[in-house]
C-alpha positions as CSV (number, residue, x, y, z in Angstrom):
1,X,0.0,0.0,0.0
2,X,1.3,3.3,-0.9
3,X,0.7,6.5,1.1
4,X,1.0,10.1,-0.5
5,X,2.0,12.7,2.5
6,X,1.2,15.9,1.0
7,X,3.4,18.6,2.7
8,X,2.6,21.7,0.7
9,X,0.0,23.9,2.2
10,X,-2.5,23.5,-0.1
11,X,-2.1,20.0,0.1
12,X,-3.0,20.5,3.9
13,X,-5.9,22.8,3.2
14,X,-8.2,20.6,0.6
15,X,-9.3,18.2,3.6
16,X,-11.4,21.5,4.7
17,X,-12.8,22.7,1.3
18,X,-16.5,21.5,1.8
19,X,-15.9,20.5,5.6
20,X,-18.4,22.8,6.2
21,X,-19.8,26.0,5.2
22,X,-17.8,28.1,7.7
23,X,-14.0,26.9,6.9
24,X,-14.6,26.6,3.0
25,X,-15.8,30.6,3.4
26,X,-13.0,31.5,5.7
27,X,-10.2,29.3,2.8
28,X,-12.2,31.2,0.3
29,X,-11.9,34.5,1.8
30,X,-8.1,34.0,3.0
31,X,-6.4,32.5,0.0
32,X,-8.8,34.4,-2.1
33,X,-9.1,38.2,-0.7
34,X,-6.6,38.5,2.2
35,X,-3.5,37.0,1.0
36,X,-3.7,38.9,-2.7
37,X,-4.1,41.9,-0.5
38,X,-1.6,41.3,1.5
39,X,1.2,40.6,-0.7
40,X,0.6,43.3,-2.9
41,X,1.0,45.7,0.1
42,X,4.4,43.7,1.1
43,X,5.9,43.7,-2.3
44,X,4.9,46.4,-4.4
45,X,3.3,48.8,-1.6
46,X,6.3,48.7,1.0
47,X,9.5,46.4,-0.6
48,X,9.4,47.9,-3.9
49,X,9.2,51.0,-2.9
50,X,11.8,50.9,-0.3
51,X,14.4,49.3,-2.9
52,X,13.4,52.1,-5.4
53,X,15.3,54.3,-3.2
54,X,18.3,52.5,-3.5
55,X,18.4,50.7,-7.3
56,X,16.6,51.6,-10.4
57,X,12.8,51.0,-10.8
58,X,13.7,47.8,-13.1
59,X,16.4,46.6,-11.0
60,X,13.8,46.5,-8.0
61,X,11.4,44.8,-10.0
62,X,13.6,42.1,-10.2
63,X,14.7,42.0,-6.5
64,X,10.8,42.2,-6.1
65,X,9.8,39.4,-8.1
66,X,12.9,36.8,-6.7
67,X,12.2,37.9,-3.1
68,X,8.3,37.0,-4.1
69,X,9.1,33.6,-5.6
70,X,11.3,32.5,-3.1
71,X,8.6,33.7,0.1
72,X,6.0,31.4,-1.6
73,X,8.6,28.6,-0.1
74,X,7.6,26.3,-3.1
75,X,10.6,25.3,-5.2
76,X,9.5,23.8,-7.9
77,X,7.1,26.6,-8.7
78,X,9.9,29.4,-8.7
79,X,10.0,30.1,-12.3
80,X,6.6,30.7,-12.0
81,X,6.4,32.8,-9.4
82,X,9.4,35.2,-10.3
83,X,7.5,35.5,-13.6
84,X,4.1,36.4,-11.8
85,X,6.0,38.5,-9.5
86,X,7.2,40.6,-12.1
């Protein structure tokens, strides 16, 4: 018998997607709403414009986007994320 141990954090959130009303509107409103929100503030509303002050706008773009991919703490989706981060 072979047992899949899912250690990513969305692999630890499906169980409660349909657990019951309450959790799948708080996971919906959290990884939906809040964390958008909140890591536009981080990275583009604070970092980014802190680095501006020290590099060029493109240069902290690109500071912007790695330090975005690599906060996500997922490496196989990197690429992805520095793109999206962009």
């Amino acid at each position: 018998m072979t047992y899949f141990v899912m250690t990513d954090s969305l692999g630890l959130l499906l169980p409660l997607i349909g657990s019951s009303n309450i959790s799948t509107a708080c996971l919906l409103g959290i990884t939906g709403v809040l964390a958008p929100i909140l890591e536009e503030t981080v990275f583009r509303g604070f970092l980014m414009v802190s680095l501006t002050m020290w590099f060029s706008t493109p240069v902290s773009v690109l500071i912007t986007a790695v330090v975005f991919a690599f906060a996500h703490l997922t490496p196989g989706e990197i690429p992805q994320l520095f793109v999206l981060g962009k």
